[in-house]
C-alpha positions as CSV (number, residue, x, y, z in Angstrom):
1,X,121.1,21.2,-102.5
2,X,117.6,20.3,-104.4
3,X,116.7,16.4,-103.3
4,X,115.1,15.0,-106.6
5,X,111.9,14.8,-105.1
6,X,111.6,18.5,-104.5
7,X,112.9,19.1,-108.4
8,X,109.8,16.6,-109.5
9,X,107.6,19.4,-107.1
10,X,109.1,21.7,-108.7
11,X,108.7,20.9,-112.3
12,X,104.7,19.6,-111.6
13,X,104.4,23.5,-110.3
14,X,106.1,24.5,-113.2
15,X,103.8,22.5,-115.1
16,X,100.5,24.2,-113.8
17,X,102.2,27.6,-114.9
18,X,103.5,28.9,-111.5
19,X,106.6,31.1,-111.6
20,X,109.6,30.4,-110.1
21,X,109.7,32.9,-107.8
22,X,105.7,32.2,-106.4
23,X,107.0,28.8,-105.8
24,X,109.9,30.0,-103.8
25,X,107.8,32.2,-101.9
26,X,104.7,30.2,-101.1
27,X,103.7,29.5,-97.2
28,X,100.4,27.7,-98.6
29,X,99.1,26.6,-101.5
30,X,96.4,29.7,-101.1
31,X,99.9,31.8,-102.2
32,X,99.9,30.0,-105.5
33,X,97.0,31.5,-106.4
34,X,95.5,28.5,-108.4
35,X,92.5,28.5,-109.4
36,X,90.0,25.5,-109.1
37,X,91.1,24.0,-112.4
38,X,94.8,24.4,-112.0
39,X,94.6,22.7,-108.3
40,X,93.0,19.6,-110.5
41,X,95.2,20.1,-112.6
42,X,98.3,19.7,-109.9
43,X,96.7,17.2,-108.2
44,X,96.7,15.0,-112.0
45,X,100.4,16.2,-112.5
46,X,101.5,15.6,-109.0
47,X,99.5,11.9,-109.4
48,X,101.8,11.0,-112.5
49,X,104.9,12.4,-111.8
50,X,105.2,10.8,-108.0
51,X,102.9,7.4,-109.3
52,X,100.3,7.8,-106.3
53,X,96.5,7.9,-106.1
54,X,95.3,11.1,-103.9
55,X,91.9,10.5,-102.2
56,X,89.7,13.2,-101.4
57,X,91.1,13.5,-97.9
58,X,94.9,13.2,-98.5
59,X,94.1,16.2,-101.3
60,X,92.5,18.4,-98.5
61,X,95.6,18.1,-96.2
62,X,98.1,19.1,-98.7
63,X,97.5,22.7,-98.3
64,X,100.7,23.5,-97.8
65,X,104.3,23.2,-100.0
66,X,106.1,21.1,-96.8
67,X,102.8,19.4,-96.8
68,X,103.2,17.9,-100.7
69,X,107.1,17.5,-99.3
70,X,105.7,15.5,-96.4
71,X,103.5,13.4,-98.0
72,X,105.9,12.8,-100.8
73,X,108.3,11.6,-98.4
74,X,106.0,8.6,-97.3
């Protein structure tokens, strides 16, 4: 079963354009293939959809999808 949290993840991804199926697959974020832009553009829809401020540094950490989980989960 899908926690709500990982269905807001899930619908920011969706958001940026990632398919389904890259989402399910990813290891890193390197696997969603974003591009500079669309990483921005994450970062602002993961910003409003979970109300938090990233900083430079917490946006360098989150590199990976149980990362975003983990930090989430603070």
């Amino acid at each position: 079963m899908i926690s709500l949290k990982e269905k807001k993840l899930y619908r920011v991804l969706r958001n940026v354009g990632i398919k389904r199926t890259f989402i399910k697959k990813a290891r890193s974020i390197e696997d969603l293939y974003l591009d500079d832009f669309d990483f921005r553009l994450l970062v602002f829809y993961f910003e409003n959809e979970f109300n938090v401020r990233l900083k430079k540094n917490d946006i360098k950490i989150l590199t990976t999808l149980p990362a975003f989980y983990q930090y989430v989960g603070r």
